[in-house]
DRENKOLBA-338962 format. One record per residue (C-alpha): residue in one letter; chain; y, x, z negated. Coordinates in nm, 4 decimals, m for minus. Example, Ala and Ser with C-alpha at 12.3 -4.5 7.8 and 13.67 -1.06 7.14 Angstrom:
residues 2
  r  c         y         x         z
  a  A   m0.4500    1.2300   m0.7800
  s  A   m0.1060    1.3670   m0.7140
end
This chain:
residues 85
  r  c         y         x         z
  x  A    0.0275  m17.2794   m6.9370
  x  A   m0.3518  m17.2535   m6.8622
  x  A   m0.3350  m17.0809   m6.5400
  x  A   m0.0667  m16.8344   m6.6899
  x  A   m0.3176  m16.7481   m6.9855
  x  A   m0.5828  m16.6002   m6.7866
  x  A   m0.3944  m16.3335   m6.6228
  x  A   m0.1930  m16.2526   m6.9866
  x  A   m0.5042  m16.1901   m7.0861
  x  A   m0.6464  m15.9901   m6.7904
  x  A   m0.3173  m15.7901   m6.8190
  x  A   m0.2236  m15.8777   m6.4793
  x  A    0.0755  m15.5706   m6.3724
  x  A    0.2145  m15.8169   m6.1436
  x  A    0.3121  m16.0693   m6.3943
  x  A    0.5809  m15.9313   m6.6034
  x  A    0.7322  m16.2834   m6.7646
  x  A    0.5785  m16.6236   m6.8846
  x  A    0.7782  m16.8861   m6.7736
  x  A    0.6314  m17.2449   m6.9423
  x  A    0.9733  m17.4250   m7.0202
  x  A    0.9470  m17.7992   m7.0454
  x  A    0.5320  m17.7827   m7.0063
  x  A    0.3947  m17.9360   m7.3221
  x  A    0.3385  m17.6341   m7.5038
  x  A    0.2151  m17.7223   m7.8100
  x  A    0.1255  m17.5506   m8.1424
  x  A   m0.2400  m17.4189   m8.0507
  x  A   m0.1194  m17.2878   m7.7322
  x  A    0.1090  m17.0321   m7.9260
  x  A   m0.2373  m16.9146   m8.0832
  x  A   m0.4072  m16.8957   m7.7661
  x  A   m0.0889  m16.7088   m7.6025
  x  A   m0.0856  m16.4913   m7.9418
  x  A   m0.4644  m16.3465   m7.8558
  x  A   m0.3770  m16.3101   m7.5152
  x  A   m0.0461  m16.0872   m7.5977
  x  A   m0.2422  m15.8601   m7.8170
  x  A   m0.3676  m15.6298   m7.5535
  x  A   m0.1132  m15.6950   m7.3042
  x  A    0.1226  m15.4500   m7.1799
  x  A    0.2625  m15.6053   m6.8614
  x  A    0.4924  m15.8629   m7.0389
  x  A    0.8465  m15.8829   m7.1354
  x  A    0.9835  m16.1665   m7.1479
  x  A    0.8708  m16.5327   m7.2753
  x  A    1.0420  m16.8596   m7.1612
  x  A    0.8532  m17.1345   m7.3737
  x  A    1.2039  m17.3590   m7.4407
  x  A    1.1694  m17.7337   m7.4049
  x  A    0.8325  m17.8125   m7.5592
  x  A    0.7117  m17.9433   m7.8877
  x  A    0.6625  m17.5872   m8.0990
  x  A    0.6646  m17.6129   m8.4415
  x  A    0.7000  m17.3722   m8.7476
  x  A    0.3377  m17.2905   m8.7498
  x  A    0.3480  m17.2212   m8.3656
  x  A    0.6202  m16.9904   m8.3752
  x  A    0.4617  m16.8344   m8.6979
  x  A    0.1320  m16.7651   m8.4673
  x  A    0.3523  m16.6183   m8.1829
  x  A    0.5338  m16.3954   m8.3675
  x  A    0.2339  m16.2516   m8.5902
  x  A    0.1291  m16.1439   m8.2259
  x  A    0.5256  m15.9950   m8.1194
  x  A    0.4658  m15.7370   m8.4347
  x  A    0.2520  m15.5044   m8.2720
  x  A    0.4226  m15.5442   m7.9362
  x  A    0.6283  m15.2941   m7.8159
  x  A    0.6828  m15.4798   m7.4726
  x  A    0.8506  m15.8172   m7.4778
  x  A    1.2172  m15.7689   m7.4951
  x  A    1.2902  m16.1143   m7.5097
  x  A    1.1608  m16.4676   m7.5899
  x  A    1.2955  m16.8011   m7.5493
  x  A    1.2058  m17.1210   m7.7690
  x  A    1.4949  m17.2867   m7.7541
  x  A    1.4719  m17.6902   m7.7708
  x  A    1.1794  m17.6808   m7.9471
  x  A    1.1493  m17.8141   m8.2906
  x  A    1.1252  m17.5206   m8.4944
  x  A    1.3898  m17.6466   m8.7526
  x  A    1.5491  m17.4020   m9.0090
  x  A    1.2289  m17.2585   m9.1125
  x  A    1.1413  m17.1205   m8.7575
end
């Protein structure tokens, strides 16, 4: 996840998907990812299944998602989001 972060951030054009299944993405790393999605127009799709996300993770993430009119799709399957995610 840290070296994708600092070219979401940058907006790098030639990165058009994070792909950080099965990483240890954890709950602060959706807030980090969050910021970094804010200004970025380059991304559409997320794959972020197979880590330990909770509620409040996927909460952060999509707080971020509502002002994006990019990412088409998002993966966080096998996480452990529960009912409430």
């Amino acid at each position: 996840m840290e070296a994708i972060l600092p070219r979401v951030f940058a907006s790098d054009p030639s990165l058009t998907a994070v792909v950080a299944s099965a990483v240890g993405v954890e709950d602060i790393d959706m807030s980090i990812l969050g910021d970094a999605l804010h200004n970025n127009r380059t991304i559409t799709s997320i794959d972020l299944s197979c880590n330990s996300i909770s509620p409040t993770g996927t909460d952060a993430l999509c707080q971020a998602l509502k002002s994006d009119n990019v990412v088409a799709a998002v993966d966080l399957s096998y996480n452990q989001i529960g009912w409430m995610g």
